[in-house]
C-alpha positions in Angstrom: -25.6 23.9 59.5 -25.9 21.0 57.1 -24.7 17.6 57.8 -22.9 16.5 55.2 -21.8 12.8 54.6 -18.0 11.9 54.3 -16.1 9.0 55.8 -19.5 6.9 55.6 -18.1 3.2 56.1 -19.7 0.0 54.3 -20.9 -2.7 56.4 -18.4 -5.2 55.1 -14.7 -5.6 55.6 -11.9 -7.6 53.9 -9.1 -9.1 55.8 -9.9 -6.3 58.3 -10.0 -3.6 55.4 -12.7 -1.4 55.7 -14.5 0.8 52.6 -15.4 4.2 52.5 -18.0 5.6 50.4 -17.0 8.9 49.6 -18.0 11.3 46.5 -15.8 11.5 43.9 -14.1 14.6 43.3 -15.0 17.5 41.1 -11.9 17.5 39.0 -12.3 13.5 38.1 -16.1 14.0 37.1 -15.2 16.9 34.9 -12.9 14.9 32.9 -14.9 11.3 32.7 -17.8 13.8 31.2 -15.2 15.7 28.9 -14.1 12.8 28.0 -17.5 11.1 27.4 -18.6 14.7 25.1 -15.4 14.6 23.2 -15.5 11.1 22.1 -19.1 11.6 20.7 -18.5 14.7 18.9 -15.2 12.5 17.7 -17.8 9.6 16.5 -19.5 12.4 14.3 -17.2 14.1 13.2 -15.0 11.0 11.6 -17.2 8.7 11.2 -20.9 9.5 11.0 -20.1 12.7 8.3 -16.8 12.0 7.6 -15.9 15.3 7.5 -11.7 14.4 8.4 -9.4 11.9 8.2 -9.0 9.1 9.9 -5.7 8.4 11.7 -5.2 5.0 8.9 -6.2 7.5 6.3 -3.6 10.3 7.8 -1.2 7.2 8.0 -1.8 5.9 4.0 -1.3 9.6 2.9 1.8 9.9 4.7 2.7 6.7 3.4 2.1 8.0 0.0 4.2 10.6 0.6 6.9 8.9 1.8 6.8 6.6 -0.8 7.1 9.6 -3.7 10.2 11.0 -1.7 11.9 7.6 -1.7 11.1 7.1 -5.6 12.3 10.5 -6.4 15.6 10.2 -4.6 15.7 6.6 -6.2 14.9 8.1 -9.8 17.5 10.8 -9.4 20.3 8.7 -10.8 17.9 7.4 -13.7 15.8 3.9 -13.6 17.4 1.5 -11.0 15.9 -1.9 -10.1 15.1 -0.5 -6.8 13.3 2.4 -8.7 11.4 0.5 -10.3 10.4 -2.1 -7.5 9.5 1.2 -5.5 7.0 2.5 -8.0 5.8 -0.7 -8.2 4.5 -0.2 -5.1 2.9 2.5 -5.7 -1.3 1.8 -6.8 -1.5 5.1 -9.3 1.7 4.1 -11.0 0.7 0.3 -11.1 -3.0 1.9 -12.7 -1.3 3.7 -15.6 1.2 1.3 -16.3 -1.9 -1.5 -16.3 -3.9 0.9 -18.8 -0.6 0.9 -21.0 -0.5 -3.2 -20.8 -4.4 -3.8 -21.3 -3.6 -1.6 -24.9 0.1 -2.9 -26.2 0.8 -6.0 -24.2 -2.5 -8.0 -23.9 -2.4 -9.5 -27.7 1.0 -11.7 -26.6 1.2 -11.4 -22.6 -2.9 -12.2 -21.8 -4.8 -9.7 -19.8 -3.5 -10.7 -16.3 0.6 -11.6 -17.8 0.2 -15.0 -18.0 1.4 -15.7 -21.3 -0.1 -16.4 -25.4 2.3 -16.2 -27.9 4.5 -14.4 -25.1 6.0 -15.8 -21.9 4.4 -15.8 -18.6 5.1 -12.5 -17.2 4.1 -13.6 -13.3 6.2 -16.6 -12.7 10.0 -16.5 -11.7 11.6 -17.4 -15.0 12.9 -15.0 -17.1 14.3 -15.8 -20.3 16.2 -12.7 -20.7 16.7 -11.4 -17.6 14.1 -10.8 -14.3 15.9 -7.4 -12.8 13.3 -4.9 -12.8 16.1 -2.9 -15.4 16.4 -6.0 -17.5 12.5 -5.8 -18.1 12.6 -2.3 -18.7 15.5 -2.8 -21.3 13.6 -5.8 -23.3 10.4 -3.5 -23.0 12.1 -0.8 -24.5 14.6 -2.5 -27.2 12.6 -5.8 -27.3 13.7 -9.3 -28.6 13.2 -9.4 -32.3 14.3 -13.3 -32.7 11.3 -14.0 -30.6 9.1 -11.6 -31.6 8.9 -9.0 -29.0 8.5 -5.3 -30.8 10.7 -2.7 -29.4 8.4 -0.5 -27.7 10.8 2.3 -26.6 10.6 4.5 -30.1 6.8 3.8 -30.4 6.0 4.5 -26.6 8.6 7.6 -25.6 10.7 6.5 -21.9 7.7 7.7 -19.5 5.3 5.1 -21.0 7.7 2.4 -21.2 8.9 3.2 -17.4 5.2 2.7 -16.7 5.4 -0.8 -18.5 8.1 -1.7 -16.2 6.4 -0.7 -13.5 4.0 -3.0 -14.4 5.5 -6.0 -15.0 7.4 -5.4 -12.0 3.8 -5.2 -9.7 3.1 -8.7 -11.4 6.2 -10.5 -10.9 5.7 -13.9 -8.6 1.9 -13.4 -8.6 2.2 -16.8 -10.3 -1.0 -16.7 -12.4 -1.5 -19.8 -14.4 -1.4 -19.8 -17.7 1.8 -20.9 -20.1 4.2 -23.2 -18.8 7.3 -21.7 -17.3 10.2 -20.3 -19.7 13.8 -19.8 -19.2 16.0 -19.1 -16.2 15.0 -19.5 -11.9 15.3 -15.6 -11.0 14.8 -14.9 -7.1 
């Protein structure tokens, strides 16, 4: 018959408490070492070959997903200031509609919208209008008493939506450059 240890009591007590030192059981050592085999293979799996993604990376693409429902449900009725603020959000749609800027808008508007010959594009005040539609409208008719082409029959409505787009990411960035022009718009 083999002895075998349980109940063995520490020397020590607390308060008159008394500790055993048993084994732990089977069941709980299965799981610590499942667990401890799991969250390796996890460790090179995500992150040492990156073979999936990550939960932020599940979480951005879901995100992205989201955010192309919303703009399509927004862009249903046609281009609406919250459209437009939407798409804005968006960092492939800001990318295009920057490409579009760096070619037609640089010349007048600087390379970052802060204003040559044209008015700041980043700083609250508008002269004709700060809506997200008002900017597509001027983008697409333009202001010929001060200068501004119509870009709407040069460009075709999907480039000039990405303009809007645009402007709208770079609205309040409040890069310096030319001095503030026309009305407050919060």
């Amino acid at each position: 018959m083999s002895e075998h240890k349980q109940d063995v009591v520490f020397d020590h007590d607390y308060d008159g408490i008394q500790e055993f030192d048993n084994r732990l059981p089977n069941w709980w050592l299965f799981i610590l070492y499942a667990t401890i085999i799991f969250s390796l293979g996890y460790w090179l799996f995500l992150h040492t070959y990156g073979v999936g993604d990550t939960i932020v990376e599940q979480w951005e693409d879901d995100m992205e997903v989201a955010s192309e429902r919303m703009l399509a449900n927004a862009s249903a009725g046609g281009i609406t200031d919250e459209s437009l603020r939407l798409a804005a959000g968006m960092p492939d749609k800001v990318a295009e509609g920057k490409a579009l800027f760096s070619t037609y808008c640089v010349v007048c508007h600087g390379a970052g919208g802060e204003g040559l010959v044209g008015p700041n594009l980043t700083d609250p005040y508008w002269i004709h209008g700060g809506r997200p539609t008002d900017i597509h409208r001027i983008i697409a008719d333009g202001v010929p008493a001060k200068g501004m082409a119509a870009w709407g029959s040069q460009l075709g409505p999907t480039r000039v939506e990405k303009l809007s787009i645009y402007v709208v990411s770079i609205m309040n960035t409040n890069v310096s450059g030319k001095a503030p022009e026309g009305e407050l718009v919060e």
